[in-house]
BATIGU-301109 format. One line per field, with one value per atom (N, C-alpha, C): residue number from 1; atom name; x, y, z. Coordinates in Angstrom, 1 decimal. Example, Ala and Ser with C-alpha at 12.3 -4.5 7.8 and 13.67 -1.06 7.14 Angstrom:
! BATIGU-301109
n = c(1 / 1 / 1 / 2 / 2 / 2)
atom = c(N / CA / C / N / CA / C)
x = c(13.2 / 12.3 / 13.2 / 12.8 / 13.7 / 12.9)
y = c(-5.7 / -4.5 / -3.3 / -2.2 / -1.1 / 0.0)
z = c(7.8 / 7.8 / 7.8 / 7.1 / 7.1 / 7.9)
This chain:
! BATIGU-301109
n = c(1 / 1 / 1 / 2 / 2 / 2 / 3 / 3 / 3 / 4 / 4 / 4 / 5 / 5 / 5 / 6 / 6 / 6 / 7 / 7 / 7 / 8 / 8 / 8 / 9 / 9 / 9 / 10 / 10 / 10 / 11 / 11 / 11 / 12 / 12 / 12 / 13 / 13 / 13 / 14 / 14 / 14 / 15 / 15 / 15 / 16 / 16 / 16 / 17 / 17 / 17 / 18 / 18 / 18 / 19 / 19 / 19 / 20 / 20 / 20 / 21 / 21 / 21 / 22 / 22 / 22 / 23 / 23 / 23 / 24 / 24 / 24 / 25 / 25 / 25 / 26 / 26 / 26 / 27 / 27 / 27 / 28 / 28 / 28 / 29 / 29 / 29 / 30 / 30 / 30 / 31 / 31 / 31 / 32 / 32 / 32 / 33 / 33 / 33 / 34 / 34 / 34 / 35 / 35 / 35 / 36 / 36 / 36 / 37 / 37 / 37 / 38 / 38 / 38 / 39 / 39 / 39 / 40 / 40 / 40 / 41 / 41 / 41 / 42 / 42 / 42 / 43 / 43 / 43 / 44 / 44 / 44 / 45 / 45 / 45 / 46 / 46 / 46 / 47 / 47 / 47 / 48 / 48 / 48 / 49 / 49 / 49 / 50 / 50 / 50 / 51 / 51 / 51 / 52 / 52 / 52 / 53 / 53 / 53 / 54 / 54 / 54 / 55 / 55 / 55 / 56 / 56 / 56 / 57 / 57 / 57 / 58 / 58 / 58 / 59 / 59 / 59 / 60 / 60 / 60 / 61 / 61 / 61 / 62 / 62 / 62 / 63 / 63 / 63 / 64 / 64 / 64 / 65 / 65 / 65 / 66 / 66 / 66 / 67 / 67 / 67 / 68 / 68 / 68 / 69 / 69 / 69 / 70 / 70 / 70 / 71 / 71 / 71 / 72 / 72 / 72 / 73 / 73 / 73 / 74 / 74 / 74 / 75 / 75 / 75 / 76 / 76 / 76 / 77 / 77 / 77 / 78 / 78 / 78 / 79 / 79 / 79 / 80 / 80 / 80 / 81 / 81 / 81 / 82 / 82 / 82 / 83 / 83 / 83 / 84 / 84 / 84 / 85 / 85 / 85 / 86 / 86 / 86 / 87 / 87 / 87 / 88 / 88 / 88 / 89 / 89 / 89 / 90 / 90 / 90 / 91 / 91 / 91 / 92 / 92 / 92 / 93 / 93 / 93 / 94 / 94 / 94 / 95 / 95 / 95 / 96 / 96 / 96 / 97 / 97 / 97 / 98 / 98 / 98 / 99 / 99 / 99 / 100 / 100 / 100 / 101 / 101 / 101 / 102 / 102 / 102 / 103 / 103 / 103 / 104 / 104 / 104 / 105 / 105 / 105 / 106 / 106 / 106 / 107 / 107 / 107 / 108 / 108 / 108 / 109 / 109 / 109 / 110 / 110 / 110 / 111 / 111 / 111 / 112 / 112 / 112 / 113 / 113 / 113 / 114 / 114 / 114 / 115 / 115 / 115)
atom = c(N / CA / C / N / CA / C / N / CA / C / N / CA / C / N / CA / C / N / CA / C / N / CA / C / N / CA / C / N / CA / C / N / CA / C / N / CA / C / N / CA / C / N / CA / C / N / CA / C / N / CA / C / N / CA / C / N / CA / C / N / CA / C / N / CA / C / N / CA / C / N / CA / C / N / CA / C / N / CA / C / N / CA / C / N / CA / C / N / CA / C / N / CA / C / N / CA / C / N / CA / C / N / CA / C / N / CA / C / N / CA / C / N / CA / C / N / CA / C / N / CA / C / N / CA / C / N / CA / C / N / CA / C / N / CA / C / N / CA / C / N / CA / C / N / CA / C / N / CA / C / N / CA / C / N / CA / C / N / CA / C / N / CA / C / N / CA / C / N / CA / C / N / CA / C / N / CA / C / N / CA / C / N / CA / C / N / CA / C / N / CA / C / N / CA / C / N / CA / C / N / CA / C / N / CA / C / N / CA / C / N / CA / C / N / CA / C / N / CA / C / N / CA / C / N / CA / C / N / CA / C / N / CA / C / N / CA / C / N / CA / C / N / CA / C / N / CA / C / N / CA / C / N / CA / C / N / CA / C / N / CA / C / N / CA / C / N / CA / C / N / CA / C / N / CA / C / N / CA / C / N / CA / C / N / CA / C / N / CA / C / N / CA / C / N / CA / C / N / CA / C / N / CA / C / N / CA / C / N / CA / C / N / CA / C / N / CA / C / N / CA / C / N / CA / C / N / CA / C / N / CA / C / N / CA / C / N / CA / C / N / CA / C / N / CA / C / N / CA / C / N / CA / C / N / CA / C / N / CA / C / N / CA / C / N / CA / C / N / CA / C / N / CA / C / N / CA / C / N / CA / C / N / CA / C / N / CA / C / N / CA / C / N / CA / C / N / CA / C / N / CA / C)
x = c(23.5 / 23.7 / 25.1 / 25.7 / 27.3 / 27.1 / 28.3 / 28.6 / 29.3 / 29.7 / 30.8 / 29.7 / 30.4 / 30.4 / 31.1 / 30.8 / 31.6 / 31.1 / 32.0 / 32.1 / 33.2 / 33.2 / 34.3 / 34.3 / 35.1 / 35.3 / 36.2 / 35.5 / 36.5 / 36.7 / 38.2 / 38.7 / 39.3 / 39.0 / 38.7 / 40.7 / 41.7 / 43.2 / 43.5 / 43.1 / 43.1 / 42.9 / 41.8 / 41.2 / 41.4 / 41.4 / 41.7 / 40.5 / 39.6 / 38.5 / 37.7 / 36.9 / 36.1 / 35.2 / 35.1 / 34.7 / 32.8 / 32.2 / 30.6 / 30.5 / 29.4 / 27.9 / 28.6 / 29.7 / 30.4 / 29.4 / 28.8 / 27.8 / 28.9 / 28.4 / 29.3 / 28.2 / 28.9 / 28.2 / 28.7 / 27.9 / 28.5 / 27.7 / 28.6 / 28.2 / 29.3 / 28.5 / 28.8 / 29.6 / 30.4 / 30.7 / 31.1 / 30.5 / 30.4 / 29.8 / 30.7 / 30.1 / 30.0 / 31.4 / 30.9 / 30.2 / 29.4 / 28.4 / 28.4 / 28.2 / 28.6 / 26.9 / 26.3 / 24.9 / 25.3 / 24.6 / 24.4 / 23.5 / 24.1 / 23.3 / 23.3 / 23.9 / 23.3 / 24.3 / 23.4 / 24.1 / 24.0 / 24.9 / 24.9 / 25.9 / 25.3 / 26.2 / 26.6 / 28.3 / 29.1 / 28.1 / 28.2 / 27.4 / 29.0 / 28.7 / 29.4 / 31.1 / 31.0 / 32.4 / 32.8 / 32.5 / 32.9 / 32.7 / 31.3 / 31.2 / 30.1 / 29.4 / 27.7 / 27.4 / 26.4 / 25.5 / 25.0 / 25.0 / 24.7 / 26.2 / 26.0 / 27.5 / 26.8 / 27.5 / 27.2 / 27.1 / 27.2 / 26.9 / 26.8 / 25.3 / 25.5 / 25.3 / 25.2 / 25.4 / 24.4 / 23.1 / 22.1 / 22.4 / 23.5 / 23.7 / 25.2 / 26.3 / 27.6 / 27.6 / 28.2 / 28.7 / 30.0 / 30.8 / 32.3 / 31.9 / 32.9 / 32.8 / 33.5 / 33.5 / 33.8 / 33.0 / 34.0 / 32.6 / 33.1 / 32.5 / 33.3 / 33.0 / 33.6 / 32.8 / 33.0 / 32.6 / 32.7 / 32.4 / 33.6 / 33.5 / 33.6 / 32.4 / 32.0 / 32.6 / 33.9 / 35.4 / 34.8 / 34.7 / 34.5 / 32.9 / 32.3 / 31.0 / 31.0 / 32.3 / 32.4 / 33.6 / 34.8 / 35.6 / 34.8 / 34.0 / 33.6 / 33.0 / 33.7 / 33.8 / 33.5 / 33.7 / 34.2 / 33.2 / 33.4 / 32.9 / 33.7 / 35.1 / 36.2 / 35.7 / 36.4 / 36.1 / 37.1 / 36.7 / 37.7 / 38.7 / 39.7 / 40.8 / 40.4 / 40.0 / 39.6 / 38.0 / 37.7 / 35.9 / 35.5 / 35.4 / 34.7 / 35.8 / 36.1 / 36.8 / 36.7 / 37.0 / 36.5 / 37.3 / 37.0 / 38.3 / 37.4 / 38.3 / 37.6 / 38.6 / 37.6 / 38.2 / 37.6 / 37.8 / 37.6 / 37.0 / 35.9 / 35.5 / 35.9 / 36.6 / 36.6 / 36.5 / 36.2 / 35.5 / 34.2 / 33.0 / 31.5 / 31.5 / 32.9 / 32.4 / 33.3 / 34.1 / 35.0 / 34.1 / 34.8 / 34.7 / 35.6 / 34.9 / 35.5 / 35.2 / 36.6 / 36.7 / 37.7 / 37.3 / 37.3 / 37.6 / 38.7 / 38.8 / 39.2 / 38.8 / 39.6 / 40.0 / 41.6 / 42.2 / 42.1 / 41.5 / 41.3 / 41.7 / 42.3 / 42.3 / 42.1 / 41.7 / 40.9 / 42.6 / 43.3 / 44.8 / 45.4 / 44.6 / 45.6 / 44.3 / 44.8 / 44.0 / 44.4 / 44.2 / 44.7 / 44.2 / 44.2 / 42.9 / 43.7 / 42.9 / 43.6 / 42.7 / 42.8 / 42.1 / 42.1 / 41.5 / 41.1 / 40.9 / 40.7 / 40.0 / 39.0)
y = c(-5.9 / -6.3 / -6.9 / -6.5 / -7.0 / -8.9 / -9.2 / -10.9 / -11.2 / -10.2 / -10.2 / -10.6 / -11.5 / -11.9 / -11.9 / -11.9 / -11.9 / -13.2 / -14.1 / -15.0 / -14.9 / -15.9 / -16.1 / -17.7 / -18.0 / -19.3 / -19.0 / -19.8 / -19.4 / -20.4 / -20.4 / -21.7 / -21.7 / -22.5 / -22.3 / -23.0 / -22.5 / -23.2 / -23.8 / -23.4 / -24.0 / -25.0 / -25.5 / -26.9 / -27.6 / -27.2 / -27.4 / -28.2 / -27.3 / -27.7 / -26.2 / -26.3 / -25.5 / -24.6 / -23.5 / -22.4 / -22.8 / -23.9 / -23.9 / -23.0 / -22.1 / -21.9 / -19.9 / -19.7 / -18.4 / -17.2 / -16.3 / -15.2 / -13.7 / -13.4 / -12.4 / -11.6 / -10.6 / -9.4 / -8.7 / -8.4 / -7.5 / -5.9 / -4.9 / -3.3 / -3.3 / -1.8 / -1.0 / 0.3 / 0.8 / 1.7 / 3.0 / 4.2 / 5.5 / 6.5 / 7.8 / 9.0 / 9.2 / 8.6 / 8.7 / 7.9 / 6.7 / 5.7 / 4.9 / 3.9 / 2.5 / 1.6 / 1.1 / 0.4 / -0.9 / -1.4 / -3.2 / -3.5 / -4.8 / -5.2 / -6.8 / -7.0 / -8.5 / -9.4 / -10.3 / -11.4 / -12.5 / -13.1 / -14.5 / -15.8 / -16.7 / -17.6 / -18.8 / -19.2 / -20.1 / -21.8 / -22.3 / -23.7 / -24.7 / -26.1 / -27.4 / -27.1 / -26.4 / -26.2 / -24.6 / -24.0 / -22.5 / -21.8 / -21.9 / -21.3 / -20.5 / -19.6 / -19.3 / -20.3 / -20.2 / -21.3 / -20.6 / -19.5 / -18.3 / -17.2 / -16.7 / -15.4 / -14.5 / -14.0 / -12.7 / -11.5 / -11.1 / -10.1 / -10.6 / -11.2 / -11.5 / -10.5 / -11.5 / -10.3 / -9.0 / -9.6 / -8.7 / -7.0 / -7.4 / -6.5 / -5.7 / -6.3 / -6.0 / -4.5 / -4.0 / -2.5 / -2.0 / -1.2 / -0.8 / -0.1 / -0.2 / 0.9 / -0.2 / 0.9 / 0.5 / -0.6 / -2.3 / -2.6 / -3.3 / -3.7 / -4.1 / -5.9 / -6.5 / -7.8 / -8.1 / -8.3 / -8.3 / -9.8 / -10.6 / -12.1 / -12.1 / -12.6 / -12.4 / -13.9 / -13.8 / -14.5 / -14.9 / -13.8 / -13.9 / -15.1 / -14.7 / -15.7 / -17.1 / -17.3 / -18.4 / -19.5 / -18.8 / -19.2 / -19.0 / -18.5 / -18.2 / -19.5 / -20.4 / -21.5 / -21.5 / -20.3 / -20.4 / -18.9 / -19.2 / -17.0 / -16.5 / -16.5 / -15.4 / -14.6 / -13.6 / -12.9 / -13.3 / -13.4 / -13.6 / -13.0 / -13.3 / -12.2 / -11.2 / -12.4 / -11.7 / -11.9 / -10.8 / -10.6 / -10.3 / -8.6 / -8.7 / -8.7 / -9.5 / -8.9 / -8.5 / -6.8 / -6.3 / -6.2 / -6.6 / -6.7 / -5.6 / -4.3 / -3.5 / -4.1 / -3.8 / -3.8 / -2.9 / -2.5 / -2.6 / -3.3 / -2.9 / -3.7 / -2.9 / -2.9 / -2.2 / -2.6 / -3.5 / -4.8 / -5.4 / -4.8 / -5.5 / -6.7 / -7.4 / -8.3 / -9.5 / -9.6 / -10.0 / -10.4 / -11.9 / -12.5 / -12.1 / -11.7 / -11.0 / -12.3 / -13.1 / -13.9 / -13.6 / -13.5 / -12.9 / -13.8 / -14.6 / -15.9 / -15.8 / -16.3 / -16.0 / -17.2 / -16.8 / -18.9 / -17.8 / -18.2 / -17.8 / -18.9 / -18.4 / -18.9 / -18.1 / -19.0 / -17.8 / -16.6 / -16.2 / -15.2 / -14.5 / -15.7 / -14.7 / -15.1 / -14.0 / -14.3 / -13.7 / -14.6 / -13.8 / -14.3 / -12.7 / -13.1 / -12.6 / -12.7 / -12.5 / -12.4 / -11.6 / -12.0 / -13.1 / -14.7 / -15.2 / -15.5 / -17.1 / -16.9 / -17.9)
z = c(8.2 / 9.5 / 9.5 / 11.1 / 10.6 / 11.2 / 10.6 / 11.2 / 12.2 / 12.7 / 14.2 / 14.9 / 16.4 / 17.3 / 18.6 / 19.8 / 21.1 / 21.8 / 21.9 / 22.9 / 24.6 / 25.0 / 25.9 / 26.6 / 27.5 / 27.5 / 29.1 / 30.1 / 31.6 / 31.9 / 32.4 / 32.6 / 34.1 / 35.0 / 36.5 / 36.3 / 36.5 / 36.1 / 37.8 / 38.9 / 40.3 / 40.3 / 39.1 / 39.4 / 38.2 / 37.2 / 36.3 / 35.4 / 35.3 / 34.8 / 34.2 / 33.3 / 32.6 / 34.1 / 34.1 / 35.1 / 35.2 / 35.1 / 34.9 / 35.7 / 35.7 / 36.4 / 37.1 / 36.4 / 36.4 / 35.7 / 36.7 / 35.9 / 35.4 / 34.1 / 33.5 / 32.9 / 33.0 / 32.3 / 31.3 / 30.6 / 29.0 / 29.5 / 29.7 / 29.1 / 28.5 / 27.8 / 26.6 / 27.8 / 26.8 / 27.6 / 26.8 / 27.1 / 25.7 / 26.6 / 25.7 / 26.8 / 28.0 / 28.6 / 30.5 / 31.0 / 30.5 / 30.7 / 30.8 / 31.5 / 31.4 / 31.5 / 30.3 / 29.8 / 30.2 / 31.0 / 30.6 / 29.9 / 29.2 / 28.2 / 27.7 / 29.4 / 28.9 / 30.4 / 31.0 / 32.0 / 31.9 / 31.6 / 31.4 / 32.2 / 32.0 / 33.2 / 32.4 / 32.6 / 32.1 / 31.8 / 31.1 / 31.4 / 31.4 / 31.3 / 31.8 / 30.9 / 29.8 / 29.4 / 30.0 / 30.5 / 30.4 / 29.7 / 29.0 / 28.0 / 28.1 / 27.4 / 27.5 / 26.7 / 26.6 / 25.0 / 24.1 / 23.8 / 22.7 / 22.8 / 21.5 / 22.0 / 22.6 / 23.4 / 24.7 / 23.8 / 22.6 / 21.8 / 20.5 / 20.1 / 18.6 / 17.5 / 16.2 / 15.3 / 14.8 / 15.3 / 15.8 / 16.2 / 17.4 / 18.1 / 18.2 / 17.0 / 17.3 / 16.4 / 17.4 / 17.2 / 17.3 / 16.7 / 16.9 / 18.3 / 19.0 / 20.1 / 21.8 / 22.5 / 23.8 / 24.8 / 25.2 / 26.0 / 27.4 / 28.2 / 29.1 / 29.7 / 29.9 / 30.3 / 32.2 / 32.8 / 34.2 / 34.7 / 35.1 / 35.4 / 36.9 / 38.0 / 38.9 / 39.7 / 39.5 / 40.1 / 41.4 / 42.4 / 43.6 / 44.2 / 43.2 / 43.6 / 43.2 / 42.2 / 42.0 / 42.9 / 43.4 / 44.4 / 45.6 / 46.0 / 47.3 / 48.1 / 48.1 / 49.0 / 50.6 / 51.0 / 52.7 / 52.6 / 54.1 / 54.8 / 54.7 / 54.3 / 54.2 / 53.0 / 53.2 / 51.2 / 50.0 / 49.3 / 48.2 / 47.9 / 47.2 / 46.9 / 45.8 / 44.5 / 43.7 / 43.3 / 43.2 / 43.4 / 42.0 / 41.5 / 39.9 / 39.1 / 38.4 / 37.4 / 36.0 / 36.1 / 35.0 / 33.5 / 32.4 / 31.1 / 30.4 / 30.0 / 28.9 / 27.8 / 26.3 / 24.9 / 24.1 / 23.2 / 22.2 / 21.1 / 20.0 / 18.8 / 17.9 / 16.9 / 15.7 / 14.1 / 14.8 / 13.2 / 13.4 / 13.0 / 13.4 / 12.4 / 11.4 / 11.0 / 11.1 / 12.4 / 13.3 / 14.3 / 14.5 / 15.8 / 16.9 / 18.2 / 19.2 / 20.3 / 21.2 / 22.0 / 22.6 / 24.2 / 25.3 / 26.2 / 26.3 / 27.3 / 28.4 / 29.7 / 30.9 / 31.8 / 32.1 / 32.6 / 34.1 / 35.3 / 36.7 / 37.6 / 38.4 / 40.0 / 41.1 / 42.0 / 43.5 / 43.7 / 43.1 / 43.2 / 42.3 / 40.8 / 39.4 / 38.3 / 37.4 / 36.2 / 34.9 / 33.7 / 32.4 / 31.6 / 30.5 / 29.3 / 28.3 / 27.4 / 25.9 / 24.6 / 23.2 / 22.2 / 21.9 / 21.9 / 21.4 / 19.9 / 19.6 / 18.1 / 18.6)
């Protein structure tokens, strides 16, 4: 079984506080297909409280994480600017830690490999 892992960590930078209570989603993505395989929501640091793909389950291959921006700025009846935002990567080490961080505001947003 490999030891890699995928976390991530959202950091709300408008406010300047950790992104709580932000729902994300992990698919796989292969052969034209896009599988979900797992939703999870930020807790009090911006974090999940388990990795979003543990070692159980890490595989090389295509996956996508989808950070649901818009339900979390959505303060007012207007619509958001930015709504899902989708980050594909890559895994090519199942015995690598894979961390997926995202600094957001209700206009911009930027992620990066992580450690």
């Amino acid at each position: 079984m490999p030891d890699g892992f995928l976390t991530t960590h959202v950091l709300d930078t408008a406010d300047g506080i950790p992104a709580a209570g932000m729902t994300v989603d992990l698919f796989r993505i292969g052969g034209g297909t896009r599988v979900h395989l797992v939703t999870m929501v930020t807790n009090a640091d911006g974090r999940t409280d388990s990795p979003i793909l543990p070692a159980a389950d890490f595989t090389t291959g295509r996956y996508e994480l989808v950070f649901q921006a818009g339900a979390y700025f959505g303060r007012s009846d207007d619509p958001a600017f930015l709504d899902d935002i989708p980050i594909r990567f890559g895994i090519s080490d199942p015995e690598s830690h894979y961390h997926v961080p995202l600094l957001v505001s209700p206009f911009s947003y930027a992620t990066y490999r992580g450690s």
